[in-house]
C-alpha positions in Angstrom: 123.1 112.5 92.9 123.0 115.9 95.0 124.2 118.3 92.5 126.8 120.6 93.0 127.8 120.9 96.5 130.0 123.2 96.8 131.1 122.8 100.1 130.1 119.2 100.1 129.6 117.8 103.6 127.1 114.7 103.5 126.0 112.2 105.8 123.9 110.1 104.5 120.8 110.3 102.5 119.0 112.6 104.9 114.7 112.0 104.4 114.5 108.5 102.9 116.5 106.8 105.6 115.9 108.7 108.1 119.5 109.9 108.5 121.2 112.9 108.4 122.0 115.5 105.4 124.4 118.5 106.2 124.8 120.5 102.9 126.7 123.9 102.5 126.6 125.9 99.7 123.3 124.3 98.3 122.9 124.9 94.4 120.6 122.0 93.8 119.1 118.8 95.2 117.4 116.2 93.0 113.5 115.4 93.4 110.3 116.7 92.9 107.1 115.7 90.6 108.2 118.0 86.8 111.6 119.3 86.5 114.1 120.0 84.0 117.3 120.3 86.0 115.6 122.4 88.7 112.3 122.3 90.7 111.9 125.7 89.2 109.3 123.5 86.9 107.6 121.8 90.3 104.4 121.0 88.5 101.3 122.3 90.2 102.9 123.5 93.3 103.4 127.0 92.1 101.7 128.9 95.4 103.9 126.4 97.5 106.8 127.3 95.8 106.3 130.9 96.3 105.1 130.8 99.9 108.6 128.7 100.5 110.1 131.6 98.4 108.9 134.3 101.2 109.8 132.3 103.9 113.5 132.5 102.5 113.3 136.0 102.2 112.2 136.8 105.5 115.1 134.7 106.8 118.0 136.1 104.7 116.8 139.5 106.1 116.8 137.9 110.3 113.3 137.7 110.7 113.6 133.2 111.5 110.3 131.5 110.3 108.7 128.1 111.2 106.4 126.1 108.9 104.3 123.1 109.1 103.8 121.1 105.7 101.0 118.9 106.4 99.5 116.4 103.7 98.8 112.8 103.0 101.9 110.3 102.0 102.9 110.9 98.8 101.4 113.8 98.1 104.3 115.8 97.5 105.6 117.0 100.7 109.6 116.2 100.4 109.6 117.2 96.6 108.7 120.7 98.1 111.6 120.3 100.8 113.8 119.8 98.0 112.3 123.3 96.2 112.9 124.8 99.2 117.0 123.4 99.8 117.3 124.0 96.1 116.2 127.8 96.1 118.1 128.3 99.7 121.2 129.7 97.4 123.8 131.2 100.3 122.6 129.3 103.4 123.0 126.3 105.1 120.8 123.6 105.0 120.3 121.2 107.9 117.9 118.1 106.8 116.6 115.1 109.0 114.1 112.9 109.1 111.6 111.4 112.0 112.4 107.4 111.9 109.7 105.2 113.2 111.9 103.0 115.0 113.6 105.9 117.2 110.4 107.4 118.4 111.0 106.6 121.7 114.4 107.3 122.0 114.2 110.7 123.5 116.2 113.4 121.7 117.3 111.1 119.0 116.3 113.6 116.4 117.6 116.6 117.9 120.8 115.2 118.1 121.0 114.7 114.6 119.7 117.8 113.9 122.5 119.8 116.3 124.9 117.1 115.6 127.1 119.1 113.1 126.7 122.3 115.3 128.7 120.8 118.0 131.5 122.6 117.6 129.9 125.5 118.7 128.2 124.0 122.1 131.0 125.7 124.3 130.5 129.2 123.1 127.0 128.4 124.7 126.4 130.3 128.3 127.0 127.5 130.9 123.3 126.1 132.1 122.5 126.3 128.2 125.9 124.3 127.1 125.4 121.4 130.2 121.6 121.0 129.5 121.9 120.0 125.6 125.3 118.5 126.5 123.6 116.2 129.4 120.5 115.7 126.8 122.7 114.4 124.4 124.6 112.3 127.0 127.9 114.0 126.5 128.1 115.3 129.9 127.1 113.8 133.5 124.4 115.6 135.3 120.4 114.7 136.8 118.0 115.6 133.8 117.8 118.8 132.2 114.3 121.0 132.5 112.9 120.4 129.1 112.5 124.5 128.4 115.9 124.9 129.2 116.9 122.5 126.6 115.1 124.0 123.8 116.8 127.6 125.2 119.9 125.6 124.5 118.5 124.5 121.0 117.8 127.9 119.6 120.9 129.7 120.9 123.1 126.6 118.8 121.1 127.0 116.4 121.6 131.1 115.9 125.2 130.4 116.9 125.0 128.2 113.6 123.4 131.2 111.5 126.0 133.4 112.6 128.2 133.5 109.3 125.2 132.7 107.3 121.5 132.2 107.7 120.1 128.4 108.2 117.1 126.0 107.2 116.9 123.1 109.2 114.5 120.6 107.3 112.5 117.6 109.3 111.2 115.3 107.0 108.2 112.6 108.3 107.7 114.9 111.5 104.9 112.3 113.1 107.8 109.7 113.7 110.3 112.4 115.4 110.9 111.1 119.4 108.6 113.5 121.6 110.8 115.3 123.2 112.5 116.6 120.0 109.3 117.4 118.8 108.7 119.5 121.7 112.3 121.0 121.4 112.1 121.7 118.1 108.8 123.0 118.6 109.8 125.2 121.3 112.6 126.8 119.2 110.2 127.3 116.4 108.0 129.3 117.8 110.9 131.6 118.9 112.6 132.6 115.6 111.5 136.0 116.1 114.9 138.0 115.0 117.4 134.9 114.0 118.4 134.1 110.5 117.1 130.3 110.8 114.2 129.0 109.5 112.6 125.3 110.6 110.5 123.7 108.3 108.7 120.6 109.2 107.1 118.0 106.7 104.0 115.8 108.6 101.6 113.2 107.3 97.7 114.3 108.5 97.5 111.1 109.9 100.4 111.5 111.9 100.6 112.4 115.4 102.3 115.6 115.9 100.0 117.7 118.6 103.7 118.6 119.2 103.6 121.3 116.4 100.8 122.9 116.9 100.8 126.9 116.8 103.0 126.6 114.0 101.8 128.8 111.2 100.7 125.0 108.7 101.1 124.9 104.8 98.0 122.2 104.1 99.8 120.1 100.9 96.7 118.9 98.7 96.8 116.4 95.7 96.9 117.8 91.9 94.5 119.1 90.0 93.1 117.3 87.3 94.8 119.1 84.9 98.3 119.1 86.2 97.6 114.9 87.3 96.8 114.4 83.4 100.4 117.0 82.4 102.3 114.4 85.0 100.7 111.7 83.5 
């Protein structure tokens, strides 16, 4: 159903259960409105397509990137996350998904975001490595400050980019926990000279105040034209 994985590590079907996709290697991913084995043929969404495009580019070269997809449900939004893992030829993709049901679990979603990063949590410097380790429960300690946390976040995260660059993907944003919004948030608006991009996918009548500041790709329906092609 994924494609050719080259390096095939999967858990799950990441964004329609709200669980959690690792894939290395990327060559392709299924989805999207018009395609003929690729999402090269995403129909209508050209302009997204390219915008996701730069956002690659800028990260293959260091300069990390945050973007906001924000739309209506069904509009489109995870066919253009699965442009964007399908065109992210050489990096690593990290997907997950907000899950309606764990918004008030706090952290929930950043610990499936960092969960196959945790190899790397020791190499961390020590208040960085005990704050995500105590948010995450995997170490004893009185609560971590939240800034500290998402400090924690993005130095996993770079850690992660270190051999290659990485996309983290968060499908259905408005149902992530709040404090992984504000985490992943936080780290967002940080990616000033790490290979990592974060891109978010929100409904507009979601709550996600969370992400604001993030530069925001507004996801509209089709035009008349393209809706009659689909069609």
């Amino acid at each position: 159903m994924l494609g050719d994985l080259s390096l095939g590590l999967l858990w799950d079907v990441g964004r329609h259960g709200g669980r959690l996709s690792v894939l290395d290697g990327v060559d392709g991913l299924p989805g999207g409105f018009h395609r003929s084995g690729t999402t090269a043929g995403l129909l209508g969404r050209q302009a997204e397509c390219e915008e996701l495009d730069r956002l690659l580019a800028a990260v293959r070269v260091g300069r990390g990137r945050a973007l906001v997809m924000r739309g209506e449900a069904g509009v489109g939004k995870s066919a253009l996350l699965d442009c964007l893992t399908e065109r992210a030829s050489g990096f690593r993709v990290v997907c997950v998904a907000g899950v309606r049901s764990e918004t008030e679990l706090a952290f929930a979603a950043l610990y499936s975001l960092c969960a196959p990063m945790l190899d790397l949590l020791d190499g961390l410097p020590g208040p960085q490595r005990d704050a995500l380790g105590t948010a995450f429960g995997l170490r004893a300690g009185p609560a971590p400050d939240r800034s500290l946390i998402g400090t924690a976040a993005l130095g996993l995260l770079a850690a992660a980019a270190g051999e290659r660059p990485l996309v983290c993907v968060i499908d259905d944003a408005q149902w992530l926990d709040h404090a992984s919004a504000q985490v992943l948030a936080f780290v967002g608006r940080r990616l000033y000279a790490e290979p990592v991009a974060c891109v978010f996918a929100v409904r507009d009548d979601g709550e996600a105040d969370e992400l604001s500041g993030l530069p925001v790709m507004d996801v509209t329906g089709l035009s008349a034209g393209d809706a009659r092609a689909l069609l």
